[in-house]
PAKEDREN-678455 format. One record per residue (C-alpha): residue number from 1; residue in three letters; x, y, z; chain. Coordinates in steps of 0.25 Angstrom, whole numbers, plus 5000, padded with zeros to 4 digits. Example, Ala and Ser with C-alpha at 12.3 -4.5 7.8 and 13.67 -1.06 7.14 Angstrom:
# residues 2
NODE  num  residuo     X     Y     Z  cadena
NODE    1      ALA  5049  4982  5031       A
NODE    2      SER  5055  4996  5029       A
***
This chain:
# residues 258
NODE  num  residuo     X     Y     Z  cadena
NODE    1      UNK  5070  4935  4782       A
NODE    2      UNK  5062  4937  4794       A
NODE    3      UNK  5051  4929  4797       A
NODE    4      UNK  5038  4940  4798       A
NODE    5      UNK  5029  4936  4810       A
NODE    6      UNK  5013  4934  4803       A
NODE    7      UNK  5018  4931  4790       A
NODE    8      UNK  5026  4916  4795       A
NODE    9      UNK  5019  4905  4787       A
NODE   10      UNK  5028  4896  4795       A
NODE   11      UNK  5022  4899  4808       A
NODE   12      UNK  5009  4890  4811       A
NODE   13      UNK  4997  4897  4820       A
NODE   14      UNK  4998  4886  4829       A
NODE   15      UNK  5014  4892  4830       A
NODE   16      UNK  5010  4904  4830       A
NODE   17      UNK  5000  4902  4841       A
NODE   18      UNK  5012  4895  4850       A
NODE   19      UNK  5021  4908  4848       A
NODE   20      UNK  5010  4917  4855       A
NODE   21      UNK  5008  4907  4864       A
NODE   22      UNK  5021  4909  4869       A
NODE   23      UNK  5022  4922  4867       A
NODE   24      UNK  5009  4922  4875       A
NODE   25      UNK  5017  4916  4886       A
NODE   26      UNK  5028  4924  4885       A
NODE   27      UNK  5020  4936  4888       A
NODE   28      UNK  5014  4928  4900       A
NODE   29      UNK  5028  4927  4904       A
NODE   30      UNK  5035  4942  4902       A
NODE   31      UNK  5021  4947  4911       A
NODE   32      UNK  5025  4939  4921       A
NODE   33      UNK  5039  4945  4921       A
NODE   34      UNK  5035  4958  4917       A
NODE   35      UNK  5024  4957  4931       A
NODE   36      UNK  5036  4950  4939       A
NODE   37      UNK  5046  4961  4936       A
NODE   38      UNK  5035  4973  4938       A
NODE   39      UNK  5032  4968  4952       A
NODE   40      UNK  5048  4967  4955       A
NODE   41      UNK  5050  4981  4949       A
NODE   42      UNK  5040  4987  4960       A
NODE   43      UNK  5047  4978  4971       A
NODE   44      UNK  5057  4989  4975       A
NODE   45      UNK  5049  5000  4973       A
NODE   46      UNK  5039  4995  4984       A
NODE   47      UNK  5050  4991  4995       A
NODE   48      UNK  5055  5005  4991       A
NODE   49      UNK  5041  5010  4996       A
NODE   50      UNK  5040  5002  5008       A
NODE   51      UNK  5053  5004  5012       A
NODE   52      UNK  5049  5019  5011       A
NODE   53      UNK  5038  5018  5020       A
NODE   54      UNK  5048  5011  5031       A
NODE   55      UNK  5056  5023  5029       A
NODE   56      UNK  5044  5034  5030       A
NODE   57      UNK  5040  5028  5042       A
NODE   58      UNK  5052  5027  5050       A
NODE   59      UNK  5055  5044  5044       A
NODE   60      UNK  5041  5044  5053       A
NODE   61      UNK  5045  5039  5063       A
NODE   62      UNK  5057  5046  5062       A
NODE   63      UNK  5049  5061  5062       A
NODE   64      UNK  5040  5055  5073       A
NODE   65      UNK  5054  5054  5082       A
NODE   66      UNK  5058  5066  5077       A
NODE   67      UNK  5045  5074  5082       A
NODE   68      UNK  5048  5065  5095       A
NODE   69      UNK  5062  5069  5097       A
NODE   70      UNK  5058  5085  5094       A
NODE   71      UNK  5047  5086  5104       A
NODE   72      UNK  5057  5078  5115       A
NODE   73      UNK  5067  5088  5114       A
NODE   74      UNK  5056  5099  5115       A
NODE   75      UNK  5053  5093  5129       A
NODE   76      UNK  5066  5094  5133       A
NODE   77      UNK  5068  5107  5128       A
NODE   78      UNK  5054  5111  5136       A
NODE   79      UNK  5059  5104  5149       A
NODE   80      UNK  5072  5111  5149       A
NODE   81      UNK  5065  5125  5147       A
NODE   82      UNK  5055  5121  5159       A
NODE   83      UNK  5068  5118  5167       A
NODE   84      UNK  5073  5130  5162       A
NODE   85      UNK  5062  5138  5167       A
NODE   86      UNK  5060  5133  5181       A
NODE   87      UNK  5073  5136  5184       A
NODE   88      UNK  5070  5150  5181       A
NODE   89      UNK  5058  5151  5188       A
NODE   90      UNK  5066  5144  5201       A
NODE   91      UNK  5076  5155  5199       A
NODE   92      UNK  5068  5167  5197       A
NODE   93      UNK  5058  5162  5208       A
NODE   94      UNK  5071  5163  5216       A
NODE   95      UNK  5073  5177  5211       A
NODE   96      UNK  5061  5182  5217       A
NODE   97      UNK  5065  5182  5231       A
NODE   98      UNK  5078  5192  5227       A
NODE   99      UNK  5072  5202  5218       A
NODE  100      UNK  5073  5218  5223       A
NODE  101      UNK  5061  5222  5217       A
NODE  102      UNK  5047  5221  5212       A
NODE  103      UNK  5048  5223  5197       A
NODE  104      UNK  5060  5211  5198       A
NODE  105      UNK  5052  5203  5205       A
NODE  106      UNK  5039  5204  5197       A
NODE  107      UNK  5048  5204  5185       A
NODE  108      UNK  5055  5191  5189       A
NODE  109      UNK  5041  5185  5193       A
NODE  110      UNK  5035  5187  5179       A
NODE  111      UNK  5048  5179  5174       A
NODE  112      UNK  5044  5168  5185       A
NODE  113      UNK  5029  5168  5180       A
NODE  114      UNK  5033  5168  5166       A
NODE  115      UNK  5042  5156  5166       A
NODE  116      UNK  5033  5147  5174       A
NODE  117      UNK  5023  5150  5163       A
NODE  118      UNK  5034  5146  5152       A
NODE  119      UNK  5037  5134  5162       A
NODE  120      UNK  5020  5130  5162       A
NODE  121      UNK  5019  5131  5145       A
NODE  122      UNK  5032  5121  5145       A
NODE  123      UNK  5026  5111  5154       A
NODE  124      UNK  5015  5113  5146       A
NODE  125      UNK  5023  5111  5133       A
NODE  126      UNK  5032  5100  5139       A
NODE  127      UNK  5018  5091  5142       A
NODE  128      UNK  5014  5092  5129       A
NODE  129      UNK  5027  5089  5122       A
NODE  130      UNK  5027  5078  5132       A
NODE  131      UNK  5013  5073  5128       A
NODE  132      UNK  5016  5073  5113       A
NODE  133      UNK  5030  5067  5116       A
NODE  134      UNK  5023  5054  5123       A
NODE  135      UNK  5014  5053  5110       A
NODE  136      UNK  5025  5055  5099       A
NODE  137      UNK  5032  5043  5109       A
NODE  138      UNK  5019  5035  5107       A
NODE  139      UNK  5017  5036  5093       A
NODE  140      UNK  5031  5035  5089       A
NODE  141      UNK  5032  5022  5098       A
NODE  142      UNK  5019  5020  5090       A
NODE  143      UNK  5026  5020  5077       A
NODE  144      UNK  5038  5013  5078       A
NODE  145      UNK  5029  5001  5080       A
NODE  146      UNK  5022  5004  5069       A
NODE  147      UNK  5034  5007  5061       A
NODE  148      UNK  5041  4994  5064       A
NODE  149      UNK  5030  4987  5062       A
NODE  150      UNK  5027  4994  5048       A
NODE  151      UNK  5042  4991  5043       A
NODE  152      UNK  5040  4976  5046       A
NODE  153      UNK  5028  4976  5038       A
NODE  154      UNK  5035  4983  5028       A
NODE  155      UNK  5049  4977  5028       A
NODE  156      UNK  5039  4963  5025       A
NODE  157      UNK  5035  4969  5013       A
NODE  158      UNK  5048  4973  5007       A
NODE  159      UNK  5053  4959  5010       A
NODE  160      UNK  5042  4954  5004       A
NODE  161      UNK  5043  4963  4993       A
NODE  162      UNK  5058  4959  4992       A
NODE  163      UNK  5053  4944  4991       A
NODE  164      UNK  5045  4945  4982       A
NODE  165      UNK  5054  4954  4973       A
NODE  166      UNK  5064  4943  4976       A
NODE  167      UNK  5054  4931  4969       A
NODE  168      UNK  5048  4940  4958       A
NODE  169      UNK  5064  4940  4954       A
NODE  170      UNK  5064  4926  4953       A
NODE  171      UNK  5053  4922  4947       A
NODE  172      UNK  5056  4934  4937       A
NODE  173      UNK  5068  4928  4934       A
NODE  174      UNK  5062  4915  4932       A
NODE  175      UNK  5054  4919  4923       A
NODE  176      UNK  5063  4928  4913       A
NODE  177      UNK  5069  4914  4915       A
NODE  178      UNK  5055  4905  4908       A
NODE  179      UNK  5053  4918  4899       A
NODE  180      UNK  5068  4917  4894       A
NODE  181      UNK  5064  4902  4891       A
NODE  182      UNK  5052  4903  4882       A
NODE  183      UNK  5058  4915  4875       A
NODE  184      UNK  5070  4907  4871       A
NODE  185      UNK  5057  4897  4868       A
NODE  186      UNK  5050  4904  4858       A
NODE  187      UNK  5063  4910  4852       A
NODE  188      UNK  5068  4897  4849       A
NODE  189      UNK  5061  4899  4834       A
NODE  190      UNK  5061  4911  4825       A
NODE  191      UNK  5047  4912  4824       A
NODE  192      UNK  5046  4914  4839       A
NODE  193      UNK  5057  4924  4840       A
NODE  194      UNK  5050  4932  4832       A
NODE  195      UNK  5037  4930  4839       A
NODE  196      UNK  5047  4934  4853       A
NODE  197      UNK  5052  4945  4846       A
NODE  198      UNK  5039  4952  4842       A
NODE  199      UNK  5033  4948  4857       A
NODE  200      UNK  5045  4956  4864       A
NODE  201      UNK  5043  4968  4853       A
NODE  202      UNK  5028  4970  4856       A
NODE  203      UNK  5030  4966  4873       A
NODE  204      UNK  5041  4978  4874       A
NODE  205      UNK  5031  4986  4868       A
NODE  206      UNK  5020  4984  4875       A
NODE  207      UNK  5023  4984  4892       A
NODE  208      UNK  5026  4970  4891       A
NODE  209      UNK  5013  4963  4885       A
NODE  210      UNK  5017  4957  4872       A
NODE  211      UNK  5006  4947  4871       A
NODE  212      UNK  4991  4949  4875       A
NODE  213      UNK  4978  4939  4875       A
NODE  214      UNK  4966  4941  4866       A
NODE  215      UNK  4955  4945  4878       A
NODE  216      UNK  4942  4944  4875       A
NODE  217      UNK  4946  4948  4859       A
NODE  218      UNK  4954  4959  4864       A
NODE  219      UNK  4969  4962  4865       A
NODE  220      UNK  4974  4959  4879       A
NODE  221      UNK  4984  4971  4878       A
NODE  222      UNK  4976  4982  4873       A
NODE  223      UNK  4960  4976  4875       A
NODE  224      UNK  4959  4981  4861       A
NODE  225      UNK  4947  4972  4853       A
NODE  226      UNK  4953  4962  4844       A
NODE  227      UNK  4944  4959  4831       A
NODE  228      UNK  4940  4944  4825       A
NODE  229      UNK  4952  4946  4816       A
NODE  230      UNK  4962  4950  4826       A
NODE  231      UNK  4958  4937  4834       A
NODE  232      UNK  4959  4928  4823       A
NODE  233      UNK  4972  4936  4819       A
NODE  234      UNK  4977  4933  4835       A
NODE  235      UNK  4972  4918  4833       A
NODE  236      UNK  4981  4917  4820       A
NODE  237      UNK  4992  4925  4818       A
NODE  238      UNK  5008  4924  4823       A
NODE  239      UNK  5008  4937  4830       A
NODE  240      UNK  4995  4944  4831       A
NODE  241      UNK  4995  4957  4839       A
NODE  242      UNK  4986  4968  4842       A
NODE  243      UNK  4983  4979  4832       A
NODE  244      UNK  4983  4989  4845       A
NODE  245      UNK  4993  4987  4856       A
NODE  246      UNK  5002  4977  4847       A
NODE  247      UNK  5002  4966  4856       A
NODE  248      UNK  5003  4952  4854       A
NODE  249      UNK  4989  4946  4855       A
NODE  250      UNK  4986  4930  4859       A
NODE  251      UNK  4974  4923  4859       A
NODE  252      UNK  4976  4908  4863       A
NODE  253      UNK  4968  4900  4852       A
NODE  254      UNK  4954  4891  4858       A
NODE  255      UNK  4958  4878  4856       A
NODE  256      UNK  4947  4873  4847       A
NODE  257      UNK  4945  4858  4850       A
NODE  258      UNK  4941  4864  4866       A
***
């Protein structure tokens, strides 16, 4: 017939005590690897995130040589329009001297004039392509220090992160390892699996946090106000547990002779 915690005549307080005690520490113990495994969880997702900002800042510098490159060609296509159009002015300039009559020669002048106008606005345009040119060179050169020096800083913190990732896993394992130990220790008697089996029940239903201190005569899981009888009741029973969030509640007993 199975033995019904709370109604054990069997089981001294002093036992009982000793059960929570462990069971006390056994929370201690599954916070620690609960709080371990957390910070190892969220490990990847920041090196994901600084390896995304490496990658946004070279995309900018990309774009910024991009910009550089368009306005370059620009250049070149201005330059060549303005050789394009001296030659023309040459050759008309030449013209002049062979025309028959007025009206051509008027008509060619005009053409004269109004290239040499188009040849002044792309000089123009060419100095200030030029101008912006020589500050997209400086800023860009700007930049790629700053980048490089940015991705060091970064590529520290990744290894770092990697590091640490690395000793978390270790001293995770390590402990799953002690936890494994002093489970197998207070599942060596019936009465403490049981005790084990009822701490894993209320742990997977409450985020993790099967057993709580009394604080200040209050439940250390909901703050909830504990009344004079709840106390004594945490002070004397196998298994006591809070009438609001279920948990398991401990109060370590003042040594009387102290």
């Amino acid at each position: 017939m199975r033995k019904v915690i709370g109604s054990n005549p069997m089981l001294p307080i002093k036992e009982m005590t000793e059960f929570l005690k462990k069971l006390f520490t056994l929370q201690n113990k599954d916070s620690e690897i609960d709080l371990i495994s957390d910070e190892i969880d969220t490990i990847p997702q920041k090196i994901e995130e600084l390896q995304k900002e490496i990658k946004d800042l070279e995309e900018e510098l990309k774009q910024k040589d991009e910009e550089f490159k368009k306005h370059a060609i620009h250049q070149k296509e201005l330059e060549n329009e303005l050789l394009k159009i001296e030659e023309e002015i040459k050759k008309e300039q030449m013209e002049l001297y062979s025309v028959k009559t007025n009206e051509m020669y008027k008509s060619l002048k005009q053409n004269i004039e109004d290239k040499k106008k188009r040849k002044s606005e792309i000089e123009d345009e060419i100095l200030v392509i030029m101008d912006k040119i020589d500050e997209e060179k400086r800023k860009i050169s700007e930049f790629k220090k700053e980048l490089e020096t940015k991705k060091n800083q970064i590529n520290n913190n990744i290894k770092a992160l990697e590091d640490r990732k690395k000793e978390l896993s270790e001293n995770l394992k390590n402990l799953k390892k002690e936890r494994e130990d002093f489970v197998s220790e207070i599942c060596s008697t019936e009465e403490g699996n049981i005790y084990y089996t009822k701490y894993e029940k209320v742990r997977n239903s409450k985020n993790g946090i099967a057993v709580v201190n009394v604080i200040d005569n209050a439940c250390g899981g909901c703050n909830i106000s504990l009344t004079k009888e709840k106390i004594n009741e945490v002070l004397t029973s196998d298994f006591p547990v809070c009438d609001n969030c279920g948990r398991i509640l401990f109060l370590e007993k003042k040594d009387e002779s102290s």
